[in-house]
KEKE-3310 file (N, C-alpha, C; in steps of 0.2 Angstrom, whole numbers, plus 5000, padded with zeros to 4 digits):
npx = (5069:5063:5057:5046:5041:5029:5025:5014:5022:5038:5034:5030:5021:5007:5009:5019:5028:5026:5032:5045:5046:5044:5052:5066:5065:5061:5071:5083:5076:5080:5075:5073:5072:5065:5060:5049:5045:5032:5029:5039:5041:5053:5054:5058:5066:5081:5080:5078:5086:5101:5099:5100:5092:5084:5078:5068:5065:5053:5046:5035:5025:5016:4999:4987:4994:4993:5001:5013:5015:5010:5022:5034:5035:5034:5044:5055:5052:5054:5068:5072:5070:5058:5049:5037:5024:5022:5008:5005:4991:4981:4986:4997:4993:4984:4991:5000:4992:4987:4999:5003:4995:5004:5016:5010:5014:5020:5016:5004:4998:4990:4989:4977:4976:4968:4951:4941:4933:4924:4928:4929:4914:4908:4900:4899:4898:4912:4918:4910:4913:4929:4928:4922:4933:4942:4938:4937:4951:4957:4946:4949:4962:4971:4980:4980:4972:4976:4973:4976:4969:4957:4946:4948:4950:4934:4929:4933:4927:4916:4912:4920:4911:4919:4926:4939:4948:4963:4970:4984:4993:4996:5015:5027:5044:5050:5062:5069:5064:5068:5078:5074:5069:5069:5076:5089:5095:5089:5082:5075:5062:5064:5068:5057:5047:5044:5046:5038:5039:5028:5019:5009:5011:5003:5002:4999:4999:4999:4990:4984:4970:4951:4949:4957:4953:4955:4949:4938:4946:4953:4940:4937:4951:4946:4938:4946:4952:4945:4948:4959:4979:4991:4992:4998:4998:5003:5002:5007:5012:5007:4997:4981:4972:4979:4981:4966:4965:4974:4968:4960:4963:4969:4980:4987:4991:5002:5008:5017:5029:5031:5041:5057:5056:5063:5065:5052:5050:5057:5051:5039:5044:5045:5033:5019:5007:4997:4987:4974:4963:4954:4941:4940:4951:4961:4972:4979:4994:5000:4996:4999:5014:5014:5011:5021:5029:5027:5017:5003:4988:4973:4958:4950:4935:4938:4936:4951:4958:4952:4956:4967:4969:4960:4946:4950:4961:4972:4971:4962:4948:4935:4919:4921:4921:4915:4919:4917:4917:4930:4938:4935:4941:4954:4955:4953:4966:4974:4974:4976:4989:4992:4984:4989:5001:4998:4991:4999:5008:5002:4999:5012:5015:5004:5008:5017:5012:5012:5025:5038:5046:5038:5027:5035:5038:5024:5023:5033:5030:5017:5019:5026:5017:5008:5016:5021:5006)
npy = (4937:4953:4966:4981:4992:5004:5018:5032:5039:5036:5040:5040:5029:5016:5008:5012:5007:4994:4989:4993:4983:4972:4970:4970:4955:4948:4951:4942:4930:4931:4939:4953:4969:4986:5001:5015:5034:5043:5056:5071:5063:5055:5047:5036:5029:5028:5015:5006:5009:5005:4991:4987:4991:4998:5016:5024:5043:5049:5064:5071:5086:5088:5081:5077:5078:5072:5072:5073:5063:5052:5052:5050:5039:5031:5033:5027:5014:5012:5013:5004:4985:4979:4963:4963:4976:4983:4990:5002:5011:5022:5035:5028:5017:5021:5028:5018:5009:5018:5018:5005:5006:5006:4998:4982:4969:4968:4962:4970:4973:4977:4981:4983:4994:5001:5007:5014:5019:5016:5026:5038:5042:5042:5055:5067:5075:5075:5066:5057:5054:5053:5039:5031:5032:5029:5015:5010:5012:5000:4990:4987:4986:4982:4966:4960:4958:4961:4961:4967:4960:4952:4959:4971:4967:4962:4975:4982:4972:4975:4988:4989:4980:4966:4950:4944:4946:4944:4938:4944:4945:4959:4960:4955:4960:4949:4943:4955:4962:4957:4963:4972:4968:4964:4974:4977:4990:4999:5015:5024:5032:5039:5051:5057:5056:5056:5043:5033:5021:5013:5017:5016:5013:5017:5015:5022:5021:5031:5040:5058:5057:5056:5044:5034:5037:5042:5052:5044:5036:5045:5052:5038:5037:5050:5043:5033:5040:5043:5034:5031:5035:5033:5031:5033:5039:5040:5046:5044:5052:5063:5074:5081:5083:5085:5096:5100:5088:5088:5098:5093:5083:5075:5079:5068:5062:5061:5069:5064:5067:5061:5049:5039:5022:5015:5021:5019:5008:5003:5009:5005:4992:4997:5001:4997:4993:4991:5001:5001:5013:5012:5016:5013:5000:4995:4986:4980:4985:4991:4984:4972:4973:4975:4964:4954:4962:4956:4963:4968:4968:4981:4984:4992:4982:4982:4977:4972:4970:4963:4951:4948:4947:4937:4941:4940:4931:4933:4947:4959:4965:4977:4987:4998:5015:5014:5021:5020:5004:5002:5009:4999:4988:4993:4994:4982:4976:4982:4978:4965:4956:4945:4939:4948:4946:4934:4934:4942:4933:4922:4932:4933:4920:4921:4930:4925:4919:4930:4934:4942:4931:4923:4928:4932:4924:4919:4929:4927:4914:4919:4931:4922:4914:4923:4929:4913:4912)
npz = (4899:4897:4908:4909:4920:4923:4929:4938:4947:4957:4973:4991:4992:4993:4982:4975:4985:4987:4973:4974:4985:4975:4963:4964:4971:4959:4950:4955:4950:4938:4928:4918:4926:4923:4926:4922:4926:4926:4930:4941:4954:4965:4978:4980:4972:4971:4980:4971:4961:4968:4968:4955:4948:4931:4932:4922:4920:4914:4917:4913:4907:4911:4917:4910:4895:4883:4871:4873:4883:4874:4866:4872:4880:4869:4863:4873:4871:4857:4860:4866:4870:4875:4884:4891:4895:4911:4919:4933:4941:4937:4924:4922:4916:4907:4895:4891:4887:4877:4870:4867:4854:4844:4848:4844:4847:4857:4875:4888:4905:4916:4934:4947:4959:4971:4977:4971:4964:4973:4985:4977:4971:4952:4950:4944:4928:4922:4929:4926:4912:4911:4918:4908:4899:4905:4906:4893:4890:4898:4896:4881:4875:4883:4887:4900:4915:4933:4951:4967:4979:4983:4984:4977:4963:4963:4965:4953:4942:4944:4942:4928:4923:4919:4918:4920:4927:4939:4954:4960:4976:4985:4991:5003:5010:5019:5027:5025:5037:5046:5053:5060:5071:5087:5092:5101:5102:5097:5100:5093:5096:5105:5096:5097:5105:5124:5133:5146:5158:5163:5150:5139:5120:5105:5088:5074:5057:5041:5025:5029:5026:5022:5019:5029:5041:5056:5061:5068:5076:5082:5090:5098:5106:5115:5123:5130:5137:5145:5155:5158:5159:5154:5141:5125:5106:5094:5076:5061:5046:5032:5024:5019:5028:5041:5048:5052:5059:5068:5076:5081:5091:5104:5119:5122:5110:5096:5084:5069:5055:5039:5037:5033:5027:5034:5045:5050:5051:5063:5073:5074:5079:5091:5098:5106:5101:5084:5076:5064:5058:5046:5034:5021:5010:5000:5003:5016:5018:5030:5039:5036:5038:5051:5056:5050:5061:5072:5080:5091:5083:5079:5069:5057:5051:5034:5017:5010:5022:5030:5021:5024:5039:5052:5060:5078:5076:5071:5075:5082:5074:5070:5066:5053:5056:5071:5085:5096:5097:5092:5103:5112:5109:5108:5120:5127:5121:5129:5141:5141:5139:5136:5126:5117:5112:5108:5099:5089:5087:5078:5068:5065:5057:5050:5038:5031:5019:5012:5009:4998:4990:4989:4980:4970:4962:4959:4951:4941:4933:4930:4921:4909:4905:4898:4888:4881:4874)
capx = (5063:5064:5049:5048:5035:5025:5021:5014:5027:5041:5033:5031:5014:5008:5007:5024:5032:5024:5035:5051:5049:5044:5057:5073:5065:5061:5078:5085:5072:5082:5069:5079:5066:5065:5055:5048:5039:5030:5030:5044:5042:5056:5054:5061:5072:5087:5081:5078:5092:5105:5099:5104:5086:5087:5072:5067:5060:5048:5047:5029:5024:5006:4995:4983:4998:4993:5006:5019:5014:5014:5030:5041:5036:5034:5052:5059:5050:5057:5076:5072:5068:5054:5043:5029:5025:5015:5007:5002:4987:4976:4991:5004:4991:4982:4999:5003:4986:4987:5007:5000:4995:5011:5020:5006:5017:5022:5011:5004:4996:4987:4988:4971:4979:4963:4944:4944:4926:4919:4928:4926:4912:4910:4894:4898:4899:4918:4921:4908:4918:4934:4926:4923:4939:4946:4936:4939:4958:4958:4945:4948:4968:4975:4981:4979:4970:4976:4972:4982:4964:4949:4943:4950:4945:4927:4928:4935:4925:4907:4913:4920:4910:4923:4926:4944:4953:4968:4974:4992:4991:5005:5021:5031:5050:5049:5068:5072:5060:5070:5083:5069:5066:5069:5083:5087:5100:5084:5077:5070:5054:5067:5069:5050:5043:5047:5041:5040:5041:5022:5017:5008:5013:5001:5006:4993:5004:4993:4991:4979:4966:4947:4950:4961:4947:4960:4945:4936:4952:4954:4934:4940:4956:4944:4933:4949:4957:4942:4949:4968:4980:4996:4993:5002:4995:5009:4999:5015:5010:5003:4990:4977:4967:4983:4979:4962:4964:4978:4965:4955:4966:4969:4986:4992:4992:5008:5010:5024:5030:5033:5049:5061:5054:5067:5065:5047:5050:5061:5046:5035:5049:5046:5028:5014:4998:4995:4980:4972:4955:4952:4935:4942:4955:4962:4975:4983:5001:5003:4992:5004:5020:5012:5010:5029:5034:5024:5014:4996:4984:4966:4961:4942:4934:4933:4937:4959:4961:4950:4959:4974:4967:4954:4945:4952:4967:4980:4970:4954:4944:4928:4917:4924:4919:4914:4922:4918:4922:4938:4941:4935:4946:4962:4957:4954:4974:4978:4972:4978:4996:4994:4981:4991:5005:4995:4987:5004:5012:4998:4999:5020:5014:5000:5012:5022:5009:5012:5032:5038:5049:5032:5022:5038:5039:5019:5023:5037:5024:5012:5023:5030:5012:5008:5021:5018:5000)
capy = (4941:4960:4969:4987:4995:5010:5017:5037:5043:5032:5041:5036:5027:5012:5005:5013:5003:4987:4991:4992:4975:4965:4971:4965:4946:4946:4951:4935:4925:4929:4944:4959:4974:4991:5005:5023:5035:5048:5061:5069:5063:5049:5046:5029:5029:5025:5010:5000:5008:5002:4984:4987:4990:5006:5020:5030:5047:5054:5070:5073:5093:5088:5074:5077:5081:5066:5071:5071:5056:5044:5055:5049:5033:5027:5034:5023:5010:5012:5010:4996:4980:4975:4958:4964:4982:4982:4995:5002:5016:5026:5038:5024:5014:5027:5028:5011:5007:5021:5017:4999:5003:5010:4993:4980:4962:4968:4960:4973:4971:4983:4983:4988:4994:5003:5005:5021:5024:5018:5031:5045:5041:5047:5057:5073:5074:5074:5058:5048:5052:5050:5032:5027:5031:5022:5007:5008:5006:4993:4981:4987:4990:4976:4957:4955:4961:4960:4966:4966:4958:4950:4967:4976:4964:4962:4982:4982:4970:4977:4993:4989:4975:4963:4944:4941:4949:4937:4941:4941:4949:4963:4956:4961:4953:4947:4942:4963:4965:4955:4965:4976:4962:4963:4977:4982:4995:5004:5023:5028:5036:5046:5058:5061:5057:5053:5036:5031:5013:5010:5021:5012:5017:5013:5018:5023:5025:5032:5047:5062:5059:5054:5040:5032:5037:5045:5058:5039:5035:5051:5049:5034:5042:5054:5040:5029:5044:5046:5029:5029:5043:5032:5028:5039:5037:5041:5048:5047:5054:5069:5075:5089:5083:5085:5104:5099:5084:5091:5104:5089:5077:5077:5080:5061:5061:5066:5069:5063:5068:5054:5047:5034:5017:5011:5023:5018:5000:5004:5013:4997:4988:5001:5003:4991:4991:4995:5002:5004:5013:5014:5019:5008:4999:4989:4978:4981:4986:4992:4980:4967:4976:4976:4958:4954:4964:4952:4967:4965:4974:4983:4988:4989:4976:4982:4976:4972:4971:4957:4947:4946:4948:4936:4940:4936:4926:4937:4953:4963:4969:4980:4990:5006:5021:5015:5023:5015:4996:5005:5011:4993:4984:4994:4993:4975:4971:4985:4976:4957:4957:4938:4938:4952:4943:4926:4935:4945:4928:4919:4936:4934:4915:4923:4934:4920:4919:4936:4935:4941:4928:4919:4933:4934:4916:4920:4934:4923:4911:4924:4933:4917:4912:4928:4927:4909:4915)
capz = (4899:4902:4910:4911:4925:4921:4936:4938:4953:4964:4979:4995:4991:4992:4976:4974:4989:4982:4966:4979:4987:4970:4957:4967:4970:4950:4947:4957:4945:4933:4925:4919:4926:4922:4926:4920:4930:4922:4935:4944:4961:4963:4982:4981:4965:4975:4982:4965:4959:4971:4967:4950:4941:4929:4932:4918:4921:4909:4917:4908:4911:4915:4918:4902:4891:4878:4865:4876:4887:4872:4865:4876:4882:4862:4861:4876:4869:4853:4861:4872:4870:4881:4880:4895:4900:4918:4922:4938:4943:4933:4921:4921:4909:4902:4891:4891:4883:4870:4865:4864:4849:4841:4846:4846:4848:4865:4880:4892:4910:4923:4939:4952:4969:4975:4978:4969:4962:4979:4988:4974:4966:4946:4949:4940:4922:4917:4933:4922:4906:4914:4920:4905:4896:4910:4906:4888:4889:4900:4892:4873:4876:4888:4888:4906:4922:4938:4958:4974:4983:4980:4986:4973:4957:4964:4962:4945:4940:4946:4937:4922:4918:4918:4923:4919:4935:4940:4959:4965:4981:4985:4995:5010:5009:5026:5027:5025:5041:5052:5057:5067:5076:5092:5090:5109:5103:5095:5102:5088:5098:5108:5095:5094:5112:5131:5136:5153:5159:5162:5144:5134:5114:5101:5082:5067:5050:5035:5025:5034:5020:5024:5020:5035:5047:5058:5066:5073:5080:5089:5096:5102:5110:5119:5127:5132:5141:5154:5163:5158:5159:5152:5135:5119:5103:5087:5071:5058:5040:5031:5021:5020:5034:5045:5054:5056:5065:5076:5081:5087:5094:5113:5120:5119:5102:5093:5076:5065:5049:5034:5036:5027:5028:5038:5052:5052:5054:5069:5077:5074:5082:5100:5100:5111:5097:5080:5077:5058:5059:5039:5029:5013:5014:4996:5003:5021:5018:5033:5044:5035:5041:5058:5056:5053:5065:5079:5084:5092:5077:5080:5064:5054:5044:5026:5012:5009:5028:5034:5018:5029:5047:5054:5068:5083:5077:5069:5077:5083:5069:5071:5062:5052:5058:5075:5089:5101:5095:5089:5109:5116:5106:5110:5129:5129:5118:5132:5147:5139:5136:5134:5120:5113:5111:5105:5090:5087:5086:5074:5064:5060:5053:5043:5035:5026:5014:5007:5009:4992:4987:4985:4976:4963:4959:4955:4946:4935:4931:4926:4913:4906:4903:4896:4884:4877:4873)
cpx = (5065:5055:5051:5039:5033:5023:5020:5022:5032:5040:5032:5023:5014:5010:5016:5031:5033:5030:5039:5053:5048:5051:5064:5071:5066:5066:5082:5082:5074:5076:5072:5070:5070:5060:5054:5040:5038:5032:5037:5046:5047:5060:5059:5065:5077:5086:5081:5085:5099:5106:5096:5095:5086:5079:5074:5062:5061:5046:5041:5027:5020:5002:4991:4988:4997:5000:5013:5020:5016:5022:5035:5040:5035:5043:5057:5056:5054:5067:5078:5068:5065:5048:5037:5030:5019:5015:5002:4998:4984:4981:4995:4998:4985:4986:5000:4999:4988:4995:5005:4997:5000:5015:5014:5010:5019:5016:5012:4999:4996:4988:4983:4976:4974:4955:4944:4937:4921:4922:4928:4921:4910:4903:4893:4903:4906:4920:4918:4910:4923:4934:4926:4929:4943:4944:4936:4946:4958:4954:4945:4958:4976:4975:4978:4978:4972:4974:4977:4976:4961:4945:4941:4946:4938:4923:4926:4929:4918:4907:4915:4915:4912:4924:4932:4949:4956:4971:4982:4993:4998:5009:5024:5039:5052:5058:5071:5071:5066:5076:5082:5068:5069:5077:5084:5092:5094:5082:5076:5067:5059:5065:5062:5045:5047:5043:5043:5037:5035:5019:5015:5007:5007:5002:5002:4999:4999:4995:4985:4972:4958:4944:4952:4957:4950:4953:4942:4942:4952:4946:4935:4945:4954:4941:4937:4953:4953:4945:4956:4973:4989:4996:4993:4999:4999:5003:5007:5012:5010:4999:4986:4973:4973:4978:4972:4961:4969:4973:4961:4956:4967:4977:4990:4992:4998:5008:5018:5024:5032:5041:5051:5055:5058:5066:5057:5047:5053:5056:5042:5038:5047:5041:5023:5009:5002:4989:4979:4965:4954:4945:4936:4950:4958:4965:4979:4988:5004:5000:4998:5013:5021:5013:5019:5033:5031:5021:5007:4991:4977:4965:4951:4941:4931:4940:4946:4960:4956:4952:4967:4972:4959:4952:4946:4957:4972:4978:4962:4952:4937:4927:4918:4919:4916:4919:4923:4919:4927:4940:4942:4939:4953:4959:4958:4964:4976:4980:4977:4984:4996:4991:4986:4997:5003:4992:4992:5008:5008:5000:5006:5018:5011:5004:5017:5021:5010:5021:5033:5043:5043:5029:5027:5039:5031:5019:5028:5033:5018:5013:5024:5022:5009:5010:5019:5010:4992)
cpy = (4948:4963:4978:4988:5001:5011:5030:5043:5037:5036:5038:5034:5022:5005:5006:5007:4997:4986:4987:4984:4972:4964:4967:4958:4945:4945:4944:4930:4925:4935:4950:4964:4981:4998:5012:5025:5042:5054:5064:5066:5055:5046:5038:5024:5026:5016:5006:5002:5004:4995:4983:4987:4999:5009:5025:5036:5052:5060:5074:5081:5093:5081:5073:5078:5074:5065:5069:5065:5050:5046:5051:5043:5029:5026:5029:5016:5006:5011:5007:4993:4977:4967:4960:4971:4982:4988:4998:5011:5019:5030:5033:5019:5016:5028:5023:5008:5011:5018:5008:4999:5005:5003:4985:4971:4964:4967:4964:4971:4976:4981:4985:4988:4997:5001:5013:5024:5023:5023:5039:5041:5045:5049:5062:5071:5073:5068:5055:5048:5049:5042:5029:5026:5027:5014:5005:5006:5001:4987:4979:4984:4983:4969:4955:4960:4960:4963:4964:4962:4957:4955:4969:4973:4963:4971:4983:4977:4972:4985:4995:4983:4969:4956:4941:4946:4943:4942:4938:4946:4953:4959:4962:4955:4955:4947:4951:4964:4963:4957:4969:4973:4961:4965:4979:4988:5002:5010:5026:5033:5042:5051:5063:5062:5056:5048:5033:5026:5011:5013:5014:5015:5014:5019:5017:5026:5025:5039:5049:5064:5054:5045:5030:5031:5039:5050:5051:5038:5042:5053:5044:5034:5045:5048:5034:5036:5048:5039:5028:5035:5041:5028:5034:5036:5042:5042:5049:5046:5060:5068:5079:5088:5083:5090:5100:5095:5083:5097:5101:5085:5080:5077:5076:5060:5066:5065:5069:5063:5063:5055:5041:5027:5014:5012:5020:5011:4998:5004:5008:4992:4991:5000:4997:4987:4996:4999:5005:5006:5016:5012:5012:5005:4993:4984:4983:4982:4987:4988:4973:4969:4973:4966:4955:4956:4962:4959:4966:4972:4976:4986:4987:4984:4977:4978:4975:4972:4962:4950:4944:4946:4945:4937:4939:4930:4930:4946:4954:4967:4972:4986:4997:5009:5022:5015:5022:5008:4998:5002:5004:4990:4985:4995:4988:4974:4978:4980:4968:4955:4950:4937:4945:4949:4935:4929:4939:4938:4922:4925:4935:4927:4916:4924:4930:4920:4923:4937:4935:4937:4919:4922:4933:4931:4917:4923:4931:4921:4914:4926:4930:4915:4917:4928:4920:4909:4912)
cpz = (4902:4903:4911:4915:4923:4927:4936:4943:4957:4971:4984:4997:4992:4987:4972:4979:4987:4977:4967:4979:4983:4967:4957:4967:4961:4947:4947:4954:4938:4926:4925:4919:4926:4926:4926:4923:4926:4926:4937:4949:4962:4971:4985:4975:4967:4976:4977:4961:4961:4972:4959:4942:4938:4928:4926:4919:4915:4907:4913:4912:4913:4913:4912:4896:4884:4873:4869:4878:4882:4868:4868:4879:4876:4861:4865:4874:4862:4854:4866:4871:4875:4881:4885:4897:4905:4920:4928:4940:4937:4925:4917:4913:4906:4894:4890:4886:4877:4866:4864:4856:4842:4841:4848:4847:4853:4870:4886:4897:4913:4929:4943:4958:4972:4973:4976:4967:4970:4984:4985:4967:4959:4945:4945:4932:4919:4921:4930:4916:4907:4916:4915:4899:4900:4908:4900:4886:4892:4896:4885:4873:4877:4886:4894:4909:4927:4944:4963:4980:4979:4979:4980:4966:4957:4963:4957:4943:4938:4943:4931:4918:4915:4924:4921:4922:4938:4949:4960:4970:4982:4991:5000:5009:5017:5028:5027:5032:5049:5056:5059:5071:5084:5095:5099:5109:5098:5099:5098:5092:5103:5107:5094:5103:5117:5133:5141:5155:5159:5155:5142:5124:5107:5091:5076:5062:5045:5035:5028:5029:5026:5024:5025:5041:5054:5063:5069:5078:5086:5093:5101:5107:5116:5126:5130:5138:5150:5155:5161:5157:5155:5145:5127:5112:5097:5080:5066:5049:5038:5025:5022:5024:5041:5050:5056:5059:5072:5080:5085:5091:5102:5112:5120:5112:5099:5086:5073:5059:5045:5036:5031:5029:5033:5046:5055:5056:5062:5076:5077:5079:5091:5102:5102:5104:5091:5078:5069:5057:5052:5037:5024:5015:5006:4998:5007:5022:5024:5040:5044:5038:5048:5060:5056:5057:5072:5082:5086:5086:5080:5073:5062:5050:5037:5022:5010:5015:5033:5028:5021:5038:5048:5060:5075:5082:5074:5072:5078:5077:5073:5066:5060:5054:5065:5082:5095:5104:5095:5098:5113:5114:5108:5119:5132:5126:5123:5137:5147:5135:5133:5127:5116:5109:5106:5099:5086:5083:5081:5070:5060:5057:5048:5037:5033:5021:5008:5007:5001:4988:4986:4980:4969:4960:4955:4950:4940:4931:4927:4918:4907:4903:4898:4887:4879:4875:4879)
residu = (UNK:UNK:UNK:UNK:UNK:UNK:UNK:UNK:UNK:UNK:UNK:UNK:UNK:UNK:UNK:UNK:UNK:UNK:UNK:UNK:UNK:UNK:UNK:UNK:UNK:UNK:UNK:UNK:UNK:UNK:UNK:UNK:UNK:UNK:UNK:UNK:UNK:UNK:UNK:UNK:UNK:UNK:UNK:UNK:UNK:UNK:UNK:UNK:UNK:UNK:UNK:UNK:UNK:UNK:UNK:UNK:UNK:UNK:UNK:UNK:UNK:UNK:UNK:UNK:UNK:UNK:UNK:UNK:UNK:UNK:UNK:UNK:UNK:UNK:UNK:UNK:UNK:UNK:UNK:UNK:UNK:UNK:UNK:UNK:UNK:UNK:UNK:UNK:UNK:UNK:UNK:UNK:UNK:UNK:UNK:UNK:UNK:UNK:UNK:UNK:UNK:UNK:UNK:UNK:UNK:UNK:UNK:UNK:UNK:UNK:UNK:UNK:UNK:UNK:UNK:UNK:UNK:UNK:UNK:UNK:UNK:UNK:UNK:UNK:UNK:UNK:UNK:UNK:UNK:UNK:UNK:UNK:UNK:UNK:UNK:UNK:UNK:UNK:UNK:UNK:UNK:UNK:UNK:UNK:UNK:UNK:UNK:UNK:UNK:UNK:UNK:UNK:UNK:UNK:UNK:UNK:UNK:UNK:UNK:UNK:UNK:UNK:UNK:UNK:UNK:UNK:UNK:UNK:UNK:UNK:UNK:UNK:UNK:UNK:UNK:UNK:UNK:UNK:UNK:UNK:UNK:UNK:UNK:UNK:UNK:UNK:UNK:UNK:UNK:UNK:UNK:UNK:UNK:UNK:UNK:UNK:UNK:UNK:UNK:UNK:UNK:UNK:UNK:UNK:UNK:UNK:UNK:UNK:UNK:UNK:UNK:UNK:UNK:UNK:UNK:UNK:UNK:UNK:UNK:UNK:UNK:UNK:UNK:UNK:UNK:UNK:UNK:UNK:UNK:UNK:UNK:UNK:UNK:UNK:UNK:UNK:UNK:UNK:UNK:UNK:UNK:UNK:UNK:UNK:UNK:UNK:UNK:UNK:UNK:UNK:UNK:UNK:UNK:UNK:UNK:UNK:UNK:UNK:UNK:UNK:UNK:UNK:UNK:UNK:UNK:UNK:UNK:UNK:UNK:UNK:UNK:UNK:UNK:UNK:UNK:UNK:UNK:UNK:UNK:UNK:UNK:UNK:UNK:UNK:UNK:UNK:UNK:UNK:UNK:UNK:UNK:UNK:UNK:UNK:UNK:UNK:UNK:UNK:UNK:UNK:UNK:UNK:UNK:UNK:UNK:UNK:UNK:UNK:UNK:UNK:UNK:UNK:UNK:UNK:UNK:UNK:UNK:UNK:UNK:UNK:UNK:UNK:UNK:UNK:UNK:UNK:UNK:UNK:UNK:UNK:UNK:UNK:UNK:UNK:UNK:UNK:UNK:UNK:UNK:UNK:UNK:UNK:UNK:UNK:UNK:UNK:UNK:UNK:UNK:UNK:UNK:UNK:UNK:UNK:UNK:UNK:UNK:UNK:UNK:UNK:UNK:UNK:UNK:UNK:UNK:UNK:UNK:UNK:UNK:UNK:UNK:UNK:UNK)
# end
């Protein structure tokens, strides 16, 4: 079976990461994969390469470029044999859909990785176009639907009108994580901060979008800082809300710029608390990280984040956008090492569930049914 991925960018995205950890278990099952990114951005090309899967870039000159779009992905079509193309985000099966009908014995598959019309909803007249071009490739176009959440397919579903959404939740290959584990030859945070013996370090990764909820976090920051004077508070991302929420953050807050994945995981490995205060949230990628790398989580309860994190067993949840749940939460898993450690420690069990030498064994199963009709 070969599969090629359609995906718009290897950036350092989520939906892109996901990609990352699948492609390699697949390959071990015996699944020759592929994949073609439309864009130039190829942030994470190396990593799929160097475990022997071949990326094609498309290199398209613009995002509405229609001729080109199916040009070029008809033509790599045309000089590779594929039996499923999956594609993943809004662009990736735009394209996928339309060259679907150029080669139509070929089995194609979507991907949902977000919650997309409820954070920009399609109120002016070209987003409700837009909407439903989107919803007629998929429900006219496609073999198969799938989401990363329940979340996410209860989205899709409620927007396009659709009751044939199959979840396979995204994966984390646990077995990769464990050599952060409990590194003691680790100083990562050296090169960013100075951390002094009683500090306590809590660590927010996301982009600087209004999404993430990054300005409640730094409310809450403000209204833990009148009773504690040793707690640091890592922001590591970017994004266009960057400047403006460095002009509001207090002076324990330090900004960090995107880095490699590896170096993050290191930094997850030094730091006390995670803390995820997201708006929307399709499916916790980084809540799950946090979860294999036994850290104590505080994070909101929306949608993708309390399907992995229950209340008070793998982590403190509390209501987005409230800043002062937020601040209670991270002062109780300050105050209670023990419970930090107790929900840290049901959290790295959690997190077996979504290890992806389960989710690709799913995804085998999937294709193969697929395929036999």
């Amino acid at each position: 079976m070969k599969i090629l991925s359609v995906i718009e960018t290897l950036g350092k995205g989520g939906a892109e990461r996901v990609l990352v950890n699948t492609l390699p278990a697949l390959q071990k099952l015996g699944i020759e994969c592929e994949v073609a990114i439309l864009f130039e951005t190829d942030d994470l090309a190396e990593e799929l390469e160097v475990q022997g899967i071949k990326v094609h870039h498309l290199d398209l000159s613009y995002k509405w470029n229609v001729v080109e779009g199916i040009s070029k992905l008809n033509q790599l079509l045309k000089n590779n044999h594929y039996d499923i193309i999956h594609a993943h985000l809004f662009f990736a099966y735009f394209y996928t859909g339309l060259v679907k009908l150029f080669h139509p014995s070929i089995k194609i598959v979507t991907t949902f990785h977000n919650l997309g019309f409820d954070e920009y909803p399609a109120r002016t007249f070209l987003k409700k176009i837009r909407k439903k071009l989107d919803c007629f490739i998929v429900t006219k176009l496609f073999d198969k639907k799938t989401a990363v959440s329940t979340a996410v397919k209860v989205h899709y579903e409620k927007h396009f009108h659709l009751s044939n959404i199959d979840v396979i939740y995204n994966s984390f290959p646990i077995d990769e994580f464990e050599q952060y584990l409990q590194d003691e030859t680790n100083h990562t945070l050296e090169k960013y901060i100075q951390v002094k013996n009683n500090d306590f370090v809590v660590l927010t990764p996301g982009r600087f979008v209004e999404k993430k909820g990054h300005k409640y976090l730094i409310e809450a920051i403000e209204i833990l800082n009148q009773k504690y004077s040793n707690l640091i508070f890592l922001f590591v991302g970017r994004g266009p809300l960057q400047n403006s929420l460095k002009m509001h953050a207090p002076k324990n807050v330090t900004f960090i710029p995107e880095m490699e994945h590896q170096e993050l995981m290191q930094i997850y490995e030094e730091v006390d608390l995670i803390v995820i205060p997201s708006v929307y949230e399709a499916f916790g990628l980084v809540v799950g990280e946090a979860m294999i790398m036994k850290k104590g989580i505080v994070a909101t309860a929306v949608d993708g984040i309390f399907e992995m994190v229950v209340n008070e067993e793998e982590g403190l949840l509390v209501p987005a956008k409230d800043s002062k749940a937020l601040a209670k939460a991270i002062e109780r898993l300050y105050a209670d090492s023990a419970l930090r450690d107790s929900l840290a420690e049901n959290a790295k069990e959690k997190i077996k569930q979504f290890d992806t030498k389960i989710i690709a064994k799913q995804w085998k199963q999937y294709y193969e049914k697929m395929l036999n009709g």
